[in-house]
mmCIF file as Biopython writes it, N, C-alpha, C and O atoms, coordinates in Angstrom:
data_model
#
loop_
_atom_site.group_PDB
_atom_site.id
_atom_site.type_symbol
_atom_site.label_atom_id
_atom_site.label_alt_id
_atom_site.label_comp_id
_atom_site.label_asym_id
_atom_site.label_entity_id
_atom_site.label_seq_id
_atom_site.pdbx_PDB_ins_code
_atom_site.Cartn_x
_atom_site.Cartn_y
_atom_site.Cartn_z
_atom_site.occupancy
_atom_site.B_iso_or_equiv
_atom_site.auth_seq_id
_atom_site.auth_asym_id
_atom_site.pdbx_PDB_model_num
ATOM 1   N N  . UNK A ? 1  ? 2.748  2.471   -40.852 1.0 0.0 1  A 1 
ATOM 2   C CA . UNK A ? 1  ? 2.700  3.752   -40.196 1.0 0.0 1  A 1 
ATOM 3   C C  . UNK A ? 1  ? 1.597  3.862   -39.142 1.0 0.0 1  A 1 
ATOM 4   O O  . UNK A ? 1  ? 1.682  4.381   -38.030 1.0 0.0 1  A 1 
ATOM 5   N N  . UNK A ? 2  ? 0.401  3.189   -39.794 1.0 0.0 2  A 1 
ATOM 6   C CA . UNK A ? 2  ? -0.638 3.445   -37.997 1.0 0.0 2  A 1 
ATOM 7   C C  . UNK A ? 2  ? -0.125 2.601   -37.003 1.0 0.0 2  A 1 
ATOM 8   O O  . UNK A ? 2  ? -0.734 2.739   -35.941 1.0 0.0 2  A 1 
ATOM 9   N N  . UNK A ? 3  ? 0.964  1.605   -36.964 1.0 0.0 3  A 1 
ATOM 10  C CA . UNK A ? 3  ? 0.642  0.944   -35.836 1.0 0.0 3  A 1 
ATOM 11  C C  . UNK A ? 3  ? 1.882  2.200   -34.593 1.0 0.0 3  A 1 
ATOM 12  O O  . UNK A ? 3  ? 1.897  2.264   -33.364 1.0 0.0 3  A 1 
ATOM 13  N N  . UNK A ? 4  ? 2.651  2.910   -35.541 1.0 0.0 4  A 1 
ATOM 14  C CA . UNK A ? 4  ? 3.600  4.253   -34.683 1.0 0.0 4  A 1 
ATOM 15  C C  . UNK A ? 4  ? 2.773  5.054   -34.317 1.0 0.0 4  A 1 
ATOM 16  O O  . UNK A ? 4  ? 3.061  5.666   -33.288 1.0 0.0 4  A 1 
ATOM 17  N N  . UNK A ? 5  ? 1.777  5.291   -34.819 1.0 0.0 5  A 1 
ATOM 18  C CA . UNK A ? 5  ? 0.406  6.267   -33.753 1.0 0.0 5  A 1 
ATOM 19  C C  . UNK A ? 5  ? 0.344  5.442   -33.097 1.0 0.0 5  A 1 
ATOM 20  O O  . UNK A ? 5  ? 1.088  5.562   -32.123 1.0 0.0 5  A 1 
ATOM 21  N N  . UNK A ? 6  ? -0.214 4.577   -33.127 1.0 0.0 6  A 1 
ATOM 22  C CA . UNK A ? 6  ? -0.870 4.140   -31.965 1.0 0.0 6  A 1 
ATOM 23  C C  . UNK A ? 6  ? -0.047 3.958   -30.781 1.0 0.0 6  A 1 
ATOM 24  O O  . UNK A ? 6  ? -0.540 4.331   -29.716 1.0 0.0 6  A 1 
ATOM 25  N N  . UNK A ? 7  ? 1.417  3.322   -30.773 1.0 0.0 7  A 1 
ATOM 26  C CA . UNK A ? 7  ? 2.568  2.984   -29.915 1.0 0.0 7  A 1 
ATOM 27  C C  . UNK A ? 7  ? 2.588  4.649   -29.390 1.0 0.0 7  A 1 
ATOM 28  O O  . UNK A ? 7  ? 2.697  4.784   -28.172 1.0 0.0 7  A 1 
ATOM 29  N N  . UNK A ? 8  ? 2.515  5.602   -30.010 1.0 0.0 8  A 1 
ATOM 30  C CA . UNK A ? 8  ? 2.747  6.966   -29.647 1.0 0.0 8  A 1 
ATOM 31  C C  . UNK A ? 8  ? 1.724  6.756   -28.693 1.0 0.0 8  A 1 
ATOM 32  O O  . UNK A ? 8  ? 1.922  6.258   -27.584 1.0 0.0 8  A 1 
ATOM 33  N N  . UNK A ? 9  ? 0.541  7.168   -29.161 1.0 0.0 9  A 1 
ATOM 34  C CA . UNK A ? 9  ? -0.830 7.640   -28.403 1.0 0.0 9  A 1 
ATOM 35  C C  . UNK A ? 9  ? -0.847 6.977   -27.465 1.0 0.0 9  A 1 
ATOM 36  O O  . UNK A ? 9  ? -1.052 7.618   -26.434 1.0 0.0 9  A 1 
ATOM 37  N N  . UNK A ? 10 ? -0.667 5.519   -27.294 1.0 0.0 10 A 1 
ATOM 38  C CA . UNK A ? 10 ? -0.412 4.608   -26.224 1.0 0.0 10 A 1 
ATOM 39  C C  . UNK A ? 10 ? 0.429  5.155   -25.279 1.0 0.0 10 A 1 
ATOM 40  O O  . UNK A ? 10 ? 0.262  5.051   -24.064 1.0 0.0 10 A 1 
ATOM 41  N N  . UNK A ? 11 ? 0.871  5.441   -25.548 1.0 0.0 11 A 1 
ATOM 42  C CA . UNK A ? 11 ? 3.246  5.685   -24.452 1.0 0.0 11 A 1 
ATOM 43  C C  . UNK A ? 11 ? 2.456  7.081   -23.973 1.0 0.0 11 A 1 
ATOM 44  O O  . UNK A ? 11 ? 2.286  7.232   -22.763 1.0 0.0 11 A 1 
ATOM 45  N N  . UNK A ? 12 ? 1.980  8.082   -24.881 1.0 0.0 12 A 1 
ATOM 46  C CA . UNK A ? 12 ? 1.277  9.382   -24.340 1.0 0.0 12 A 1 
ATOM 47  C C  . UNK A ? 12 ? 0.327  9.555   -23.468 1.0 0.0 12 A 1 
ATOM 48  O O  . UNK A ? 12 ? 0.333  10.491  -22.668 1.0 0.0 12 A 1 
ATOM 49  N N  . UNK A ? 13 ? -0.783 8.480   -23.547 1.0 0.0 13 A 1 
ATOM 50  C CA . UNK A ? 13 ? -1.898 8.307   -22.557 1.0 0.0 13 A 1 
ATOM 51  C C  . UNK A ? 13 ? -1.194 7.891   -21.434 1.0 0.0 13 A 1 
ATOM 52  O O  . UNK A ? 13 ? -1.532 8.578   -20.470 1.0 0.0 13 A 1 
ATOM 53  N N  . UNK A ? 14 ? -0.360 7.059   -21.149 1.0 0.0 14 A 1 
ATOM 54  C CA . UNK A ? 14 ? 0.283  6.580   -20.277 1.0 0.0 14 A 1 
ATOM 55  C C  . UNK A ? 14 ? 0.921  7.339   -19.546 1.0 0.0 14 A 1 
ATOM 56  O O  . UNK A ? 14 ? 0.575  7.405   -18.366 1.0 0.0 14 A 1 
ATOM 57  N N  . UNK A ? 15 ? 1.837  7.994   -19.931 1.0 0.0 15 A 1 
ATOM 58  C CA . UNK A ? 15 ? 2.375  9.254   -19.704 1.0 0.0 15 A 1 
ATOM 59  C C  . UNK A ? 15 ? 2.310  10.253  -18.606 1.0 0.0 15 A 1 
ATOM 60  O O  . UNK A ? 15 ? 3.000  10.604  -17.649 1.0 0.0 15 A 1 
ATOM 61  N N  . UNK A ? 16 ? 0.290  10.798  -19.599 1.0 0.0 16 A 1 
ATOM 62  C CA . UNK A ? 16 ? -0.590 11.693  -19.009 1.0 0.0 16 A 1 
ATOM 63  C C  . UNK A ? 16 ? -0.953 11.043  -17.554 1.0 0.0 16 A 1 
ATOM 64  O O  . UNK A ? 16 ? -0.777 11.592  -16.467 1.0 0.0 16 A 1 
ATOM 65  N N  . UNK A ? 17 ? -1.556 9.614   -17.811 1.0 0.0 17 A 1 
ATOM 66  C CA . UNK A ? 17 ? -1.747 8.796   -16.515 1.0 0.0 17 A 1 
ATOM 67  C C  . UNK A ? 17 ? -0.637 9.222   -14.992 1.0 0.0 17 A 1 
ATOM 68  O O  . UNK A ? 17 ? -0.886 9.723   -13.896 1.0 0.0 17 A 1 
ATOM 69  N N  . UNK A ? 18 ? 0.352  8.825   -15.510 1.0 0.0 18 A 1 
ATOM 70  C CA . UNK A ? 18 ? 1.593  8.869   -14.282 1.0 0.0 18 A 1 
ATOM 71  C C  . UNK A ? 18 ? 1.460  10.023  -13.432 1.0 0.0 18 A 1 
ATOM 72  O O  . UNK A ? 18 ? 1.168  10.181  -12.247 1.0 0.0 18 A 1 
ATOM 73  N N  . UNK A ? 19 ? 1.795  10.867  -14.500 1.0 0.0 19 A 1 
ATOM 74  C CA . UNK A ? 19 ? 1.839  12.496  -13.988 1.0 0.0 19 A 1 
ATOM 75  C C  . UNK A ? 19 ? 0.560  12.694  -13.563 1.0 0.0 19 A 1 
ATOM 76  O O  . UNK A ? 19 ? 0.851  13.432  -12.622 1.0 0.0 19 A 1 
ATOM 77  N N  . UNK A ? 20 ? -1.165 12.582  -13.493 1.0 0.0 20 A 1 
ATOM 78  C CA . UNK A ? 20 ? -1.644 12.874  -12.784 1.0 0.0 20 A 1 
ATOM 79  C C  . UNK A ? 20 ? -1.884 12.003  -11.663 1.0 0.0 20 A 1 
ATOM 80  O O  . UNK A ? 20 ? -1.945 12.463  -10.522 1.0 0.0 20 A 1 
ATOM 81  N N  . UNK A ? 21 ? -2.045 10.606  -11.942 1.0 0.0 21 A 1 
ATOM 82  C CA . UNK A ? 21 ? -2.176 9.411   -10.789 1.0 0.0 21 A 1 
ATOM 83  C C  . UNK A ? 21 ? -1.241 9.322   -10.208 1.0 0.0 21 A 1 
ATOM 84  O O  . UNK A ? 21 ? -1.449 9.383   -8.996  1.0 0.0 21 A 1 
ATOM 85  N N  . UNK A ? 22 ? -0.131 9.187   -10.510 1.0 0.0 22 A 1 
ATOM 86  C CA . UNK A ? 22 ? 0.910  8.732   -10.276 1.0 0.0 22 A 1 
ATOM 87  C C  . UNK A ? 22 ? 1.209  8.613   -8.853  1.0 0.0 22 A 1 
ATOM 88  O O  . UNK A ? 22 ? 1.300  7.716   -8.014  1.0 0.0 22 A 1 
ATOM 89  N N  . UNK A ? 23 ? 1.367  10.382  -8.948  1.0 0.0 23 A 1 
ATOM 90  C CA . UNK A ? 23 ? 2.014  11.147  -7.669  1.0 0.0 23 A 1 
ATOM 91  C C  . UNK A ? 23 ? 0.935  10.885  -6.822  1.0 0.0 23 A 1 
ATOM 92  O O  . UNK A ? 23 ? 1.408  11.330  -5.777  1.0 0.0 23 A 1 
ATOM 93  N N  . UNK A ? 24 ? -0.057 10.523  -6.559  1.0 0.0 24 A 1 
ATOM 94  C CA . UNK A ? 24 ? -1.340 10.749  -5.457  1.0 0.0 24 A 1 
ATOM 95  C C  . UNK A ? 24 ? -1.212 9.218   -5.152  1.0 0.0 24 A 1 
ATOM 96  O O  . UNK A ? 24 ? -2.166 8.836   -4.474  1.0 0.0 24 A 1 
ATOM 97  N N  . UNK A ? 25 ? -0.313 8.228   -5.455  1.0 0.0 25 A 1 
ATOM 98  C CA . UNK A ? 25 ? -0.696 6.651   -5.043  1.0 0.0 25 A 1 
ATOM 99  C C  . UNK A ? 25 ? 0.158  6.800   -3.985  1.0 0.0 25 A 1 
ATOM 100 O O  . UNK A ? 25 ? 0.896  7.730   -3.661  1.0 0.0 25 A 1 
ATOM 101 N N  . UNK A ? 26 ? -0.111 5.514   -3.402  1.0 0.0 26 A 1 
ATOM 102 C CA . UNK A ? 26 ? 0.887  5.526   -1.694  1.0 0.0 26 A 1 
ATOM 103 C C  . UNK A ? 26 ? 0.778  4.077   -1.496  1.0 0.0 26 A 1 
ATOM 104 O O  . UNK A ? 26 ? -0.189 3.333   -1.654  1.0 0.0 26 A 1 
ATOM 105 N N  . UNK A ? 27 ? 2.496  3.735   -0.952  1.0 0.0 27 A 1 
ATOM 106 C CA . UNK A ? 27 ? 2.307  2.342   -0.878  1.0 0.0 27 A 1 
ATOM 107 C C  . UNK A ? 27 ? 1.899  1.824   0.530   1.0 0.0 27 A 1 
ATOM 108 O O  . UNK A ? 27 ? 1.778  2.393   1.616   1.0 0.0 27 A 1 
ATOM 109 N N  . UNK A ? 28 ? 1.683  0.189   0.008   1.0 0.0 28 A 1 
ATOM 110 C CA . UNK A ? 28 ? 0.373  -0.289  1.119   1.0 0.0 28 A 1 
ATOM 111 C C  . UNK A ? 28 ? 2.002  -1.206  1.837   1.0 0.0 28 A 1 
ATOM 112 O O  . UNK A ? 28 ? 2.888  -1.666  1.116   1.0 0.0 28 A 1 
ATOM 113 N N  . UNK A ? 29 ? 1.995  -1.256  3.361   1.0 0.0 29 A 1 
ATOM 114 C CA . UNK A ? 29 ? 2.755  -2.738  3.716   1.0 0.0 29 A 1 
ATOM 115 C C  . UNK A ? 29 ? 1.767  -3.719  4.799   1.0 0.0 29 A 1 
ATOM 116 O O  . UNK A ? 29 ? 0.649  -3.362  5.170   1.0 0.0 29 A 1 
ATOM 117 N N  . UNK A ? 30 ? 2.276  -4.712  5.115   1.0 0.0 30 A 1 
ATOM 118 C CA . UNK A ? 30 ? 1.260  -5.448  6.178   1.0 0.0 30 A 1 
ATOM 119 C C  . UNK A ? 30 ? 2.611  -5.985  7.503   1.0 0.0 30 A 1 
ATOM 120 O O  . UNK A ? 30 ? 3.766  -6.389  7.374   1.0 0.0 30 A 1 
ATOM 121 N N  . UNK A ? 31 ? 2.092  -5.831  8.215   1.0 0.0 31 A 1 
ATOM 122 C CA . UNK A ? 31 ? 2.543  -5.768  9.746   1.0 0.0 31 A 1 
ATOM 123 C C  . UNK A ? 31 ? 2.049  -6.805  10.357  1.0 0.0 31 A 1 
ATOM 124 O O  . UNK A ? 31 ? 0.839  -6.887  10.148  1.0 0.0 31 A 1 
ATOM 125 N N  . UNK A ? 32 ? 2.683  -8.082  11.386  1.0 0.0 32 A 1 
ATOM 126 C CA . UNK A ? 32 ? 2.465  -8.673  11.413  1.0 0.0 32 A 1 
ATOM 127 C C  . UNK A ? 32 ? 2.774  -8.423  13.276  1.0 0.0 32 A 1 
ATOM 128 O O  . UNK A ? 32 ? 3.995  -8.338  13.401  1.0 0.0 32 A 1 
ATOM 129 N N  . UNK A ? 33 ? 2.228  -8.317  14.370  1.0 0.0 33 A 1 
ATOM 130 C CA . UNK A ? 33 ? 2.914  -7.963  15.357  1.0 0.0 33 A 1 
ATOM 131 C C  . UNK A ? 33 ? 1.630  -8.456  16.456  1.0 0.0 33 A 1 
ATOM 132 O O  . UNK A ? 33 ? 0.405  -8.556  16.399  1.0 0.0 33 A 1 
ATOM 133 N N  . UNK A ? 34 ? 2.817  -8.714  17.571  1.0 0.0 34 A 1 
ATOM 134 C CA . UNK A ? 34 ? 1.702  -8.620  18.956  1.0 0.0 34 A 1 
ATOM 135 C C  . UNK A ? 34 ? 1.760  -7.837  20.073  1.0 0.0 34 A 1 
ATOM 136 O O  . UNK A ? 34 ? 1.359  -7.954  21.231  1.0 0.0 34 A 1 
ATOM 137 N N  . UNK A ? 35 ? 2.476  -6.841  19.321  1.0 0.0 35 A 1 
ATOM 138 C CA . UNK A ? 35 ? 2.837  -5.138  20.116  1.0 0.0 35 A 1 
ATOM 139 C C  . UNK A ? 35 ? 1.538  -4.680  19.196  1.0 0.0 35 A 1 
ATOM 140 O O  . UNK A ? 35 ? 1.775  -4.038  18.173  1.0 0.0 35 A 1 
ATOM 141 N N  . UNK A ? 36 ? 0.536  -4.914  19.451  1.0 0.0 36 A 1 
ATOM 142 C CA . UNK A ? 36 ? -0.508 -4.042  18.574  1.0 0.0 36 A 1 
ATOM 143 C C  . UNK A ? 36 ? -0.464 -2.577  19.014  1.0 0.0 36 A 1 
ATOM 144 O O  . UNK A ? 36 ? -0.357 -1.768  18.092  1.0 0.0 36 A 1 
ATOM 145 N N  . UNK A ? 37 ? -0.557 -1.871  20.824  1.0 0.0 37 A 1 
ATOM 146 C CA . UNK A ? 37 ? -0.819 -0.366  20.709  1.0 0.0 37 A 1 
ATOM 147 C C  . UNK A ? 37 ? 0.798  0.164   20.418  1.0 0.0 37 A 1 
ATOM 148 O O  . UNK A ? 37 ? 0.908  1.358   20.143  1.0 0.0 37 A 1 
ATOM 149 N N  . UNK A ? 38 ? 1.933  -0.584  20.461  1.0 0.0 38 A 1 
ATOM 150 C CA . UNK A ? 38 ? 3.049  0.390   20.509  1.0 0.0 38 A 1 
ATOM 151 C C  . UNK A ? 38 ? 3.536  0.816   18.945  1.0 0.0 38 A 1 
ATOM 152 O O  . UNK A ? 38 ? 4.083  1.876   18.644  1.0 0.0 38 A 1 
ATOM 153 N N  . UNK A ? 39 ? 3.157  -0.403  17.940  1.0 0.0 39 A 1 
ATOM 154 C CA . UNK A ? 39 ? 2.957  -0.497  16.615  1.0 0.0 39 A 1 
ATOM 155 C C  . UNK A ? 39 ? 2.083  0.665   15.999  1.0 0.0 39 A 1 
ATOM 156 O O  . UNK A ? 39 ? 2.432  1.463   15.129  1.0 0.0 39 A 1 
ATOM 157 N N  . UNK A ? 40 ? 1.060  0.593   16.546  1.0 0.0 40 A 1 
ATOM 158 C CA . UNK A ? 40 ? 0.115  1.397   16.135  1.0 0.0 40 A 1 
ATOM 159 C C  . UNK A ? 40 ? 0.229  2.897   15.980  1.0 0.0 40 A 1 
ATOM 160 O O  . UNK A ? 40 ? 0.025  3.654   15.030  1.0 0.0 40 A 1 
ATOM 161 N N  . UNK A ? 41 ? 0.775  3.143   17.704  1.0 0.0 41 A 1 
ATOM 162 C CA . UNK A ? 41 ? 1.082  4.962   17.660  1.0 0.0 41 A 1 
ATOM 163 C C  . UNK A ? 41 ? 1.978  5.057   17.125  1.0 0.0 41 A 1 
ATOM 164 O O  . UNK A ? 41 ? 1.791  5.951   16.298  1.0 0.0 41 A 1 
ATOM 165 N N  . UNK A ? 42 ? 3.390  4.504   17.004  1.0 0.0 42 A 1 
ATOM 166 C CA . UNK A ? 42 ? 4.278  4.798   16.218  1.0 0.0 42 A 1 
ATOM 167 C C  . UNK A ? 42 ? 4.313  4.759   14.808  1.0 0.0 42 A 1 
ATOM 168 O O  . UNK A ? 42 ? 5.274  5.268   14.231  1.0 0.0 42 A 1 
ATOM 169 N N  . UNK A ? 43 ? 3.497  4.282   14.241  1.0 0.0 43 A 1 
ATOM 170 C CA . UNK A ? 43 ? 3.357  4.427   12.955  1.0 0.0 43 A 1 
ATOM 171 C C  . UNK A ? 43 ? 2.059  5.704   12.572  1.0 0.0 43 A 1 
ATOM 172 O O  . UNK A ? 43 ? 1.918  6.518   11.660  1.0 0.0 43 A 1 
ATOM 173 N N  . UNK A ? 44 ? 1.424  5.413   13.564  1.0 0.0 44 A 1 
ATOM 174 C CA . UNK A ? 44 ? 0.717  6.822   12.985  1.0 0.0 44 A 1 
ATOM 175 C C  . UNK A ? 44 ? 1.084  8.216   13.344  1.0 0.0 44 A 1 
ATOM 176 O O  . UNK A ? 44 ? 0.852  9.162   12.591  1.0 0.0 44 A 1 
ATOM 177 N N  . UNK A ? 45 ? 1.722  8.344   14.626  1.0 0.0 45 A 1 
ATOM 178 C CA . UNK A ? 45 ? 2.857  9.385   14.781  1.0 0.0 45 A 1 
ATOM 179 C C  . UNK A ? 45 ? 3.967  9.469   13.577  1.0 0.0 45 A 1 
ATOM 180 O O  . UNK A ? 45 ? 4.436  10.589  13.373  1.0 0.0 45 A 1 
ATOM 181 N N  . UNK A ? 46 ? 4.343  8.582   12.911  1.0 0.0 46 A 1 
ATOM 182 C CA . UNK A ? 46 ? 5.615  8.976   11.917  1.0 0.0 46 A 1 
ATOM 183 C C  . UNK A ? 46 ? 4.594  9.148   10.757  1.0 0.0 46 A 1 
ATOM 184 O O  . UNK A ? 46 ? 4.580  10.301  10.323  1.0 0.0 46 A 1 
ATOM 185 N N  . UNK A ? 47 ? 3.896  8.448   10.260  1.0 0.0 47 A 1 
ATOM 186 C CA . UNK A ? 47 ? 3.292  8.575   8.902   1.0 0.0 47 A 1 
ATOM 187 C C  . UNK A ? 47 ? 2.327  9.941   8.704   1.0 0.0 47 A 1 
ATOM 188 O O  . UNK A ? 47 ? 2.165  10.879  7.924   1.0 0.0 47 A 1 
ATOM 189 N N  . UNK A ? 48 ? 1.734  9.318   10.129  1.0 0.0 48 A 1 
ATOM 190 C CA . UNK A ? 48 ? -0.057 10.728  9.831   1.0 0.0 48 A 1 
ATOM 191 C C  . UNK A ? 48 ? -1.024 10.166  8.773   1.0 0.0 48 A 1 
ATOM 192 O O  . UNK A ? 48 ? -1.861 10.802  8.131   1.0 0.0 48 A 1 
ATOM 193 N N  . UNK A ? 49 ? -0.727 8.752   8.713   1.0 0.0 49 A 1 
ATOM 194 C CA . UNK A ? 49 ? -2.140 8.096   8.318   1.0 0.0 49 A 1 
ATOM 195 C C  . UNK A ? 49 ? -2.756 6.868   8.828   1.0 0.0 49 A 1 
ATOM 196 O O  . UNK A ? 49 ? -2.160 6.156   9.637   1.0 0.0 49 A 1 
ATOM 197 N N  . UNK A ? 50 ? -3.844 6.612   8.418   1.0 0.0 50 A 1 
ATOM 198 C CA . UNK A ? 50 ? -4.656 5.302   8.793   1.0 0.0 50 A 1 
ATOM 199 C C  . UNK A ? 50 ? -4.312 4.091   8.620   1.0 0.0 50 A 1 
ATOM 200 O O  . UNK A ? 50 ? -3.484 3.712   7.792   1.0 0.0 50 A 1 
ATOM 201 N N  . UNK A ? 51 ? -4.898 3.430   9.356   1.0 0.0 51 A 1 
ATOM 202 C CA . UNK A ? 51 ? -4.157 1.588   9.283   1.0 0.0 51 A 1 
ATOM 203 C C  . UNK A ? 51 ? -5.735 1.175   9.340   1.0 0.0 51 A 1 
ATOM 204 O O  . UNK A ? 51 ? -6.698 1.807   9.774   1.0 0.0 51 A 1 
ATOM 205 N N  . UNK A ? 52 ? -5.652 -0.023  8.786   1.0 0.0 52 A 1 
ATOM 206 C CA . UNK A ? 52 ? -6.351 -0.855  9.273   1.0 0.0 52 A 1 
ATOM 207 C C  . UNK A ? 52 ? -6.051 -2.599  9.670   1.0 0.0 52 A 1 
ATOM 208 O O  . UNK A ? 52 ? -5.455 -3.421  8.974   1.0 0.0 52 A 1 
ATOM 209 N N  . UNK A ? 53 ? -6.591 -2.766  10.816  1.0 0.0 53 A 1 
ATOM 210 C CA . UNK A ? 53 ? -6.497 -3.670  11.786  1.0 0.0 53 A 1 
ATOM 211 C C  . UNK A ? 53 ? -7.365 -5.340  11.426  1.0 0.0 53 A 1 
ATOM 212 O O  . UNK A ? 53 ? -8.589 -5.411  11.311  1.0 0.0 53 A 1 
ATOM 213 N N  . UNK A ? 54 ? -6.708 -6.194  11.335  1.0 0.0 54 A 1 
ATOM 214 C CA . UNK A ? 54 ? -7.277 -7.341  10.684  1.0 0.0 54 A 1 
ATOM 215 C C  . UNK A ? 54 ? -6.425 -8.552  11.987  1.0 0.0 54 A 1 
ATOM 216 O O  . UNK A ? 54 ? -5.296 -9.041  11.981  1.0 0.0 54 A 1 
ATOM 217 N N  . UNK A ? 55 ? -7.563 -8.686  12.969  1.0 0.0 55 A 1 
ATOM 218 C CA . UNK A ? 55 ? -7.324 -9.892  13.447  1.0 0.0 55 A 1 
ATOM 219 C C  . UNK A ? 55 ? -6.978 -11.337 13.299  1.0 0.0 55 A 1 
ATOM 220 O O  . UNK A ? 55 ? -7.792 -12.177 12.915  1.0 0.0 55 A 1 
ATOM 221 N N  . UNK A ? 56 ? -5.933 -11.554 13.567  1.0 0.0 56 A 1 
ATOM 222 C CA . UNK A ? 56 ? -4.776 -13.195 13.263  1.0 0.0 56 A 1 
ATOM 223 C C  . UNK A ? 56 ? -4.851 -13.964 14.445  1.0 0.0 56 A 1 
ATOM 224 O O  . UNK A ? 56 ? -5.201 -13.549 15.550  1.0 0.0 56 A 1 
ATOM 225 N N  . UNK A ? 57 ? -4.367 -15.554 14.032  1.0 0.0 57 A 1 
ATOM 226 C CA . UNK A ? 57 ? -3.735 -16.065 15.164  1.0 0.0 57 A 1 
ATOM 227 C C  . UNK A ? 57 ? -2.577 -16.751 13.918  1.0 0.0 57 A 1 
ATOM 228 O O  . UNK A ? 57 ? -2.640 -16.931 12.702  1.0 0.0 57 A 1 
ATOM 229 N N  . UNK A ? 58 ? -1.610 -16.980 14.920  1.0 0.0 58 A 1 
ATOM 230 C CA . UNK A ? 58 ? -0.629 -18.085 14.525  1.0 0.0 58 A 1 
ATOM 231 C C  . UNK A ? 58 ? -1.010 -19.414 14.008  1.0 0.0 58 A 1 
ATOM 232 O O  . UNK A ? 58 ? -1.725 -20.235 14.581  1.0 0.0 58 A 1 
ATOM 233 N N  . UNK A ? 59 ? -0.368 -19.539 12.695  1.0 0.0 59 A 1 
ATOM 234 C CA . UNK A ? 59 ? -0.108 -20.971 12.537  1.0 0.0 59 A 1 
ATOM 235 C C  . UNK A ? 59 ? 0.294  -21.928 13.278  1.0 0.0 59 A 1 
ATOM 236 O O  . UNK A ? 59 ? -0.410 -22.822 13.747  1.0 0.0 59 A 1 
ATOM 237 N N  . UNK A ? 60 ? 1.786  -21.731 13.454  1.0 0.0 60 A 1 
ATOM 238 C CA . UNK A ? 60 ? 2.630  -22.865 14.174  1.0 0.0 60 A 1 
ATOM 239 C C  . UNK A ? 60 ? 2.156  -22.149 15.805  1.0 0.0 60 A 1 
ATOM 240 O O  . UNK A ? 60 ? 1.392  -22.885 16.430  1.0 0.0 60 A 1 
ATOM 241 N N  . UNK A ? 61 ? 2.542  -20.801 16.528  1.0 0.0 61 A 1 
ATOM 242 C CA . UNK A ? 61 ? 2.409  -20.827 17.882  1.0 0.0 61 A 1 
ATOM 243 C C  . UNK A ? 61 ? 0.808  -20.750 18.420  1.0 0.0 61 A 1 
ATOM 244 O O  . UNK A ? 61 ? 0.401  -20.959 19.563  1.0 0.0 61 A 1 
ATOM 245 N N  . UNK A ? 62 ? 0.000  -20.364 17.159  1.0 0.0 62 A 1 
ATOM 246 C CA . UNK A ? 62 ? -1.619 -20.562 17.997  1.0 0.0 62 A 1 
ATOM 247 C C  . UNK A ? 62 ? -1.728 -19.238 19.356  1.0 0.0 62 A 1 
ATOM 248 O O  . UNK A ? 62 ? -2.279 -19.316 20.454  1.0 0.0 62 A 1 
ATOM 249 N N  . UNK A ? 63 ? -1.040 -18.195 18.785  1.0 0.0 63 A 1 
ATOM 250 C CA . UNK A ? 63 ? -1.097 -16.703 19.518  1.0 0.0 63 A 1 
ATOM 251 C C  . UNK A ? 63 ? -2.258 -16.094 18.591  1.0 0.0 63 A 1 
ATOM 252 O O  . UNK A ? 63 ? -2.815 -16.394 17.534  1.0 0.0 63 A 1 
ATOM 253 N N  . UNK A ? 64 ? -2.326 -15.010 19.621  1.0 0.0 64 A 1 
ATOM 254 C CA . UNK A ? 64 ? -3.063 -14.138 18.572  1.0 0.0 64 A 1 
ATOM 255 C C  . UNK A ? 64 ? -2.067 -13.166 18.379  1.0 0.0 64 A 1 
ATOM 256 O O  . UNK A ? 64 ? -1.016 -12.950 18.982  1.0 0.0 64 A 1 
ATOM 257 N N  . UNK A ? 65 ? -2.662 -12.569 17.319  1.0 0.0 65 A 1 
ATOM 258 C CA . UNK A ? 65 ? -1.833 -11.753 16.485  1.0 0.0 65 A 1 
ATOM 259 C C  . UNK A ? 65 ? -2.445 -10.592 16.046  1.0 0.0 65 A 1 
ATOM 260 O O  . UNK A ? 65 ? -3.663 -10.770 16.033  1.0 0.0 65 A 1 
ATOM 261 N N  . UNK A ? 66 ? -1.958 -8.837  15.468  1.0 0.0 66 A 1 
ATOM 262 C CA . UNK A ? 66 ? -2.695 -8.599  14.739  1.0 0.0 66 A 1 
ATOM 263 C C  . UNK A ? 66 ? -2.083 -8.159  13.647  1.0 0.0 66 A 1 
ATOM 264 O O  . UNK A ? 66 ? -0.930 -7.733  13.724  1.0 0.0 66 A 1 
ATOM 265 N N  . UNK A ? 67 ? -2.850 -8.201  12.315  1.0 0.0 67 A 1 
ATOM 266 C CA . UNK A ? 67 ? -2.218 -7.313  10.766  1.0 0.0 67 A 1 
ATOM 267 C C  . UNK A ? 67 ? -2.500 -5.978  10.944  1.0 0.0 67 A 1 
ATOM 268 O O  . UNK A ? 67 ? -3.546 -5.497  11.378  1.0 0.0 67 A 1 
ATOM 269 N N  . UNK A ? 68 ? -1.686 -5.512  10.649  1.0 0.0 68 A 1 
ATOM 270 C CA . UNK A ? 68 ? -1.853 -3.854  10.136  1.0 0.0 68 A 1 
ATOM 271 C C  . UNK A ? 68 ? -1.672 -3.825  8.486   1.0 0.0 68 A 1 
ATOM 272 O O  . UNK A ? 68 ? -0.756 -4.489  8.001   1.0 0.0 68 A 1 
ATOM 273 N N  . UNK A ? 69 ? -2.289 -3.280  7.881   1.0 0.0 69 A 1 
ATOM 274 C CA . UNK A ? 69 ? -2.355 -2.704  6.597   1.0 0.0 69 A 1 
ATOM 275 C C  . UNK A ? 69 ? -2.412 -1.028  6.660   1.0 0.0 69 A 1 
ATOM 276 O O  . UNK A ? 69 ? -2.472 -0.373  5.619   1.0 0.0 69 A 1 
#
């Protein structure tokens, strides 16, 4: 019988977690482009949030590049 508390209390804390964290997380993607300003406004025009910018070059073409996160 204690190990059904605990599976409860467990599944319940969890639960509680979702419903307050849950809803406030936001997913991350990474962008790989060498349209860096047209990339940029358009995504922060549609979203209305922040990026951040992480300078690349190419493997195989030896361009530069930049990441968006």
């Amino acid at each position: 019988m204690p190990l059904y508390s605990i599976v409860a209390y467990s599944a319940a804390l969890k639960t509680v977690d979702f419903i307050v964290e849950g809803l406030d997380r936001s997913k991350t993607a990474m962008i790989v482009t060498e349209q860096t300003d047209t990339v940029c406004g358009l995504l922060s025009d549609e979203f209305e949030c922040g990026m951040t910018v992480i300078d690349a070059c190419g493997y195989y073409s030896a361009k530069e590049k930049i990441s968006y996160i």
